[in-house]
C-alpha positions as CSV (number, residue, x, y, z in Angstrom):
1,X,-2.9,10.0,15.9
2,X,1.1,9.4,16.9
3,X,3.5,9.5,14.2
4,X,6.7,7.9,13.9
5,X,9.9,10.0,12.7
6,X,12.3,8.5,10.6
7,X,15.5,10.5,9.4
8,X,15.8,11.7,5.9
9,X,18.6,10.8,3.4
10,X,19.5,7.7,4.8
11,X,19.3,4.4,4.2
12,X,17.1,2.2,6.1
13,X,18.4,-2.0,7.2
14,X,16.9,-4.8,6.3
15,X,16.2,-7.4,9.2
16,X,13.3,-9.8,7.4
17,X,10.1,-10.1,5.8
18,X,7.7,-12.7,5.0
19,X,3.6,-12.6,4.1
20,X,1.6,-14.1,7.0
21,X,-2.2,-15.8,6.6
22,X,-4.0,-17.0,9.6
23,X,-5.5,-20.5,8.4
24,X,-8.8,-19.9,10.4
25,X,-11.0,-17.1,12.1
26,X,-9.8,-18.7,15.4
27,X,-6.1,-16.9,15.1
28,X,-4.9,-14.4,17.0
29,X,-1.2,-12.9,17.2
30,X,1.2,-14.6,19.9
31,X,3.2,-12.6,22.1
32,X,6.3,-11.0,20.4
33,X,9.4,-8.7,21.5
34,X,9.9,-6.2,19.2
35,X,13.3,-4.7,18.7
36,X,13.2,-3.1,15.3
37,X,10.8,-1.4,13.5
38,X,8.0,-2.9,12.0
39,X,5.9,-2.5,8.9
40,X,2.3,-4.2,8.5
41,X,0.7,-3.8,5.3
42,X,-2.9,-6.0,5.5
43,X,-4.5,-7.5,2.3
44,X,-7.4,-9.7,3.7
45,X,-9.3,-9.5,7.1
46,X,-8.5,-7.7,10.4
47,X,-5.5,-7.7,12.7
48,X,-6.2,-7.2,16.6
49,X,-3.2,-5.9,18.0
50,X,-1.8,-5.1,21.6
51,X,1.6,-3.1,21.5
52,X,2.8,-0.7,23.9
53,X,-0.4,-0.3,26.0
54,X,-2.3,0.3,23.4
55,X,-5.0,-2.0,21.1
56,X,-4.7,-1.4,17.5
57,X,-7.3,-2.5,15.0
58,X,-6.2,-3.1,10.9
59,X,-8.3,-4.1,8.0
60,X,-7.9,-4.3,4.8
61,X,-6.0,-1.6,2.8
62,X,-4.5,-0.8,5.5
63,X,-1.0,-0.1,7.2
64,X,0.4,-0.5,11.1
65,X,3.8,1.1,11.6
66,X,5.4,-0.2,15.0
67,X,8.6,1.1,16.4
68,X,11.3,-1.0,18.5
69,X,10.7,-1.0,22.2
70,X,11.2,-3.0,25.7
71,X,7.8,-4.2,25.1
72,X,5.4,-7.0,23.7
73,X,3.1,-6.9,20.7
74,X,0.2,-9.6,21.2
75,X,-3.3,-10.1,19.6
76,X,-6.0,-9.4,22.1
77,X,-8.7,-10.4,19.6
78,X,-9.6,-13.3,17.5
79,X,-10.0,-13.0,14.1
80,X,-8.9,-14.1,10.2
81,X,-6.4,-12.4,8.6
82,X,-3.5,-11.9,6.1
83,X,-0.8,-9.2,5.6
84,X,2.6,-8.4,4.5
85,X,5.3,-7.7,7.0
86,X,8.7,-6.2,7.2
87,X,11.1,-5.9,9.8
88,X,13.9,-2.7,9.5
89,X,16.4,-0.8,11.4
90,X,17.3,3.4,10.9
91,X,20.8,4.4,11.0
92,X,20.0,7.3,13.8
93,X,21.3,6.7,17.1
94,X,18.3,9.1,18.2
95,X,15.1,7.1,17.2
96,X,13.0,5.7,17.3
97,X,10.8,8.7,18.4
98,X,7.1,9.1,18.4
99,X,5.2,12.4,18.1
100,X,1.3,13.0,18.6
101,X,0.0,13.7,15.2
102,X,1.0,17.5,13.9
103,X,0.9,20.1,11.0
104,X,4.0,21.5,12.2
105,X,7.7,21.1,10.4
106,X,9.9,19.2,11.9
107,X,12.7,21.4,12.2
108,X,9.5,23.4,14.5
109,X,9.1,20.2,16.6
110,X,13.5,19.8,16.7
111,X,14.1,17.5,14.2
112,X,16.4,18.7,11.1
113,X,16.4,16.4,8.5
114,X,13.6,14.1,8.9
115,X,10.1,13.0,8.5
116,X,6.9,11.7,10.2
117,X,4.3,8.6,9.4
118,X,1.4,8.6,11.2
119,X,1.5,5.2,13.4
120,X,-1.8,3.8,11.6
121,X,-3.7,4.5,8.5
122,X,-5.6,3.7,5.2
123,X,-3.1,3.2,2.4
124,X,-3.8,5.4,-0.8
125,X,-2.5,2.6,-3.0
126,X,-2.3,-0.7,-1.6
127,X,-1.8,-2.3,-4.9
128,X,1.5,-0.7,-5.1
129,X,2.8,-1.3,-1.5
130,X,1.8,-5.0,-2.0
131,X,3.6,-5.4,-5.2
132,X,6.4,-3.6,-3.6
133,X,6.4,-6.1,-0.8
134,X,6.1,-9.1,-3.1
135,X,9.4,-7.3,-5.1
136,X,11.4,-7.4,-1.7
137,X,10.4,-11.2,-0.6
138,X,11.4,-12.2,-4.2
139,X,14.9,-10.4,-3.9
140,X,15.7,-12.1,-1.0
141,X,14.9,-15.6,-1.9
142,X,17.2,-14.8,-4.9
143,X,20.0,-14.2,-2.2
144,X,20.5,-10.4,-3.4
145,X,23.0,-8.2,-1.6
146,X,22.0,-6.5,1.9
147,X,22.8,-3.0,-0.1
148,X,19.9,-4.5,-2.3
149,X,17.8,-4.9,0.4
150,X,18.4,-2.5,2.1
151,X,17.6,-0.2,-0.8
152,X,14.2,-2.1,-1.6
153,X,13.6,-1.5,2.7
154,X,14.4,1.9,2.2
155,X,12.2,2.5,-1.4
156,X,8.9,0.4,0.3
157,X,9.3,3.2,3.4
158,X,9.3,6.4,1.0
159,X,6.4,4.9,-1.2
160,X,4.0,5.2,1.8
161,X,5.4,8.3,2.7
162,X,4.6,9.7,-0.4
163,X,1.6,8.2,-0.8
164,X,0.1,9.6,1.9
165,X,2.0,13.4,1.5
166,X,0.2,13.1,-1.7
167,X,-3.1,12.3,-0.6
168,X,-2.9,14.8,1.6
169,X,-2.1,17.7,-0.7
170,X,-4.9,16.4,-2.9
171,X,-7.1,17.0,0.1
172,X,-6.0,21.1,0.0
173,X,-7.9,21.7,-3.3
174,X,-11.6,23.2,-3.7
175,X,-13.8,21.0,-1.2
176,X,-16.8,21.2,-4.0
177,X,-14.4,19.6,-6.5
178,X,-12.3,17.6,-4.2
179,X,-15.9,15.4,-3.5
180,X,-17.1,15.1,-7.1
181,X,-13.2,13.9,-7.3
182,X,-13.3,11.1,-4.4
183,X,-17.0,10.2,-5.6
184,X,-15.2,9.6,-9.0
185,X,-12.4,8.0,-6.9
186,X,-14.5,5.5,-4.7
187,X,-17.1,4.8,-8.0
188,X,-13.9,3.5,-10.1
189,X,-12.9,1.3,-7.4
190,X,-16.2,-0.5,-6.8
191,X,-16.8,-0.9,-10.4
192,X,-13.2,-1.9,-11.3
193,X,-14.5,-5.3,-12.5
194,X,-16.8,-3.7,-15.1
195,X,-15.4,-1.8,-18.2
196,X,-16.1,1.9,-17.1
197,X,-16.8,4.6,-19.3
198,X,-16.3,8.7,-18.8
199,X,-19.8,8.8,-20.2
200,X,-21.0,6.6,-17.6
201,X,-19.8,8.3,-14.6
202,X,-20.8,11.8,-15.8
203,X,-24.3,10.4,-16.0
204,X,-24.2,9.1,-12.6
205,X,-22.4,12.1,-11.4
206,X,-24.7,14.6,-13.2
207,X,-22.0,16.0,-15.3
208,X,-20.6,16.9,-18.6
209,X,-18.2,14.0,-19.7
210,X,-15.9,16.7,-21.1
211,X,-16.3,18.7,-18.0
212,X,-15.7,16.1,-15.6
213,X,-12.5,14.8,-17.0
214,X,-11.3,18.2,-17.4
215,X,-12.0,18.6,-13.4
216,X,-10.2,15.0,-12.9
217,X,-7.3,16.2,-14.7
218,X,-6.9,19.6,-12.7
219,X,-6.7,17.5,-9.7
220,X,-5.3,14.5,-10.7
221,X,-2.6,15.4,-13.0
222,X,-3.3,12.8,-15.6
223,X,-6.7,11.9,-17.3
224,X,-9.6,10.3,-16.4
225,X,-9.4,7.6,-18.8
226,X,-5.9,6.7,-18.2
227,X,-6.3,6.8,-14.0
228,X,-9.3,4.5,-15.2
229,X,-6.5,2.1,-16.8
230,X,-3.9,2.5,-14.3
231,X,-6.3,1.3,-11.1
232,X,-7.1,-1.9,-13.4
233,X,-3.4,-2.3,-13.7
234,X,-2.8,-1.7,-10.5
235,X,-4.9,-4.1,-9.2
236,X,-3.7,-7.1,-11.8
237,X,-0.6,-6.0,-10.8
238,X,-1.5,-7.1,-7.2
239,X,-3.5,-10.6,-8.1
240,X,-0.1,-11.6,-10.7
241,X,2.1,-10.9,-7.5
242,X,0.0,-12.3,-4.5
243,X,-1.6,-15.5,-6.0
244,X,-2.0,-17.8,-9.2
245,X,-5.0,-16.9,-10.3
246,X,-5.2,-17.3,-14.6
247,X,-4.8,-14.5,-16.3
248,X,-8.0,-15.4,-18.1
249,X,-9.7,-14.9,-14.9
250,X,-7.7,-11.6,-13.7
251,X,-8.5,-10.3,-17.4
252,X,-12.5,-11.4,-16.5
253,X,-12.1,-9.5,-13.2
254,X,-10.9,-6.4,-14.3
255,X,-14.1,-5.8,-16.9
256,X,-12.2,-6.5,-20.2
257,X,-13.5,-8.1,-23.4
258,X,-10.8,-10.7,-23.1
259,X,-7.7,-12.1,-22.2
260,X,-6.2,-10.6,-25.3
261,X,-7.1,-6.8,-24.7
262,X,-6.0,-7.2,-21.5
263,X,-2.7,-8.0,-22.7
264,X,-2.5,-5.4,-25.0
265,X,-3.6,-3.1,-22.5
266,X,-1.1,-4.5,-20.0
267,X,2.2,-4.5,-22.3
268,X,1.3,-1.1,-23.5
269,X,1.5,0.4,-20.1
270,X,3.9,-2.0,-18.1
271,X,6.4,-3.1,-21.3
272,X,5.8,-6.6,-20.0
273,X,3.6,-9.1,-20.6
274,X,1.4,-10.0,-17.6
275,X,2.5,-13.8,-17.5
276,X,6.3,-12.3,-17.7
277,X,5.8,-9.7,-14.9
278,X,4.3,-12.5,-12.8
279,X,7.5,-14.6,-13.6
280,X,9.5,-11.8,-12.5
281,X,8.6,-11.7,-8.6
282,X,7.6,-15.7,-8.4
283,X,9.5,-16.5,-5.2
284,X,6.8,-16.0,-1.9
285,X,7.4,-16.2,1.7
286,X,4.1,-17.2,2.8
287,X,3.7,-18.0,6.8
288,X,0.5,-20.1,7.9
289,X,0.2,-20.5,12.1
């Protein structure tokens, strides 16, 4: 896997961003120069893309991190999609530079004072990159300053960064644990619509409840009960920012009683309301082609 290496402890440049949705399975990517960098974050579908002599393929969840060149990106595959996009600029005369994917520092590999994404990959919280996305599209429909931007360009970079730096440390613990901790992982996420219970999943797991959250804890850093809470308001965080769905129906979605607990639940954790935190980030940039 090729990474791409950015420099650390500077600000990145906004150029533009927008959220693209194909209107038909029949859509596939026209042919581009590309002469910043480029940031893909997918929320729906599959994106067939040709950049650079090589064919990349990106679903759902997932992230495609593209770096300036002489060369054309172009779809090479038909298919229904929709993602968020953002076009940036680095500061370093240097870059962009690609690496083949490595455990080594980078001060090992000549490069002081930077860092390395890999190209492609699955995104540990895609919730968060979206809402982060929808944050910047909203700031510049409001006509904020390019230091703004810039800053919100720079903040959506070192999310993923640490997103995946913290997956990956996560993945260093006891292998025994680290499954029971991923089954516990991937279980929340197909049953987010439901209104989960510790005492459920140590049943299905074959565990003590007490036991279980204790091991959740030791590699989490935060209890089962409240990572249980966070994912479901993470992901109404995602539905408020990328469409209109009523907050009855999110509520419905997300496995509680009713619209009211939800809101209870929602203010406790977030301060806002979810109606008010929708308000917040209204403005959209949405493409159709």
């Amino acid at each position: 896997m090729k990474h791409i290496i950015f420099p650390e402890n500077q600000q990145f440049y906004y150029s533009y961003t927008g959220k693209f949705q194909a209107l038909s399975s029949d859509w596939k990517h026209e042919k581009f120069p590309l002469k910043d960098y480029e940031l893909i974050i997918m929320t729906e579908g599959e994106l067939f893309l040709s950049y650079c002599g090589e064919n990349f393929s990106v679903k759902k969840g997932e992230y495609l991190l593209l770096p300036p060149s002489n060369g054309y990106r172009i779809g090479y595959k038909e298919a229904y999609c929709s993602f968020y996009w953002m076009h940036f600029s680095v500061p370093a005369t240097d870059l962009p530079v690609t690496i083949n994917g490595t455990a080594e520092p980078m001060e090992e590999l000549g490069f002081s004072h930077a860092f390395a994404i890999p190209q492609k990959g699955a995104i540990p919280k895609p919730e968060k990159m979206v809402v982060q996305m929808k944050q910047l599209q909203d700031i510049v429909k409001n006509s904020y300053p390019k230091i703004s931007l810039n800053a919100m360009v720079t903040s959506i970079v070192c999310e993923l960064y640490g997103q995946i730096m913290s997956d990956a440390q996560h993945g260093q613990d006891n292998l025994e644990k680290k499954q029971v901790y991923l089954d516990i992982i991937d279980y929340i996420q197909r049953n987010l619509h439901r209104n989960i219970k510790i005492t459920e999943i140590a049943e299905k797991f074959g565990y003590n409840a007490k036991y279980l959250s204790h091991l959740f804890a030791e590699i989490r850093g935060i209890p089962l009960k409240q990572y249980i809470l966070n994912q479901k308001i993470d992901a109404a965080n995602f539905m408020l920012a990328d469409n209109d769905k009523p907050v009855t129906d999110i509520a419905a979605e997300l496995g509680f009683s009713d619209v009211h607990s939800f809101a209870r639940a929602y203010k406790k954790l977030t301060g806002l309301t979810p109606s008010e935190y929708r308000n917040a980030f209204a403005k959209r940039m949405l493409f159709h082609v």
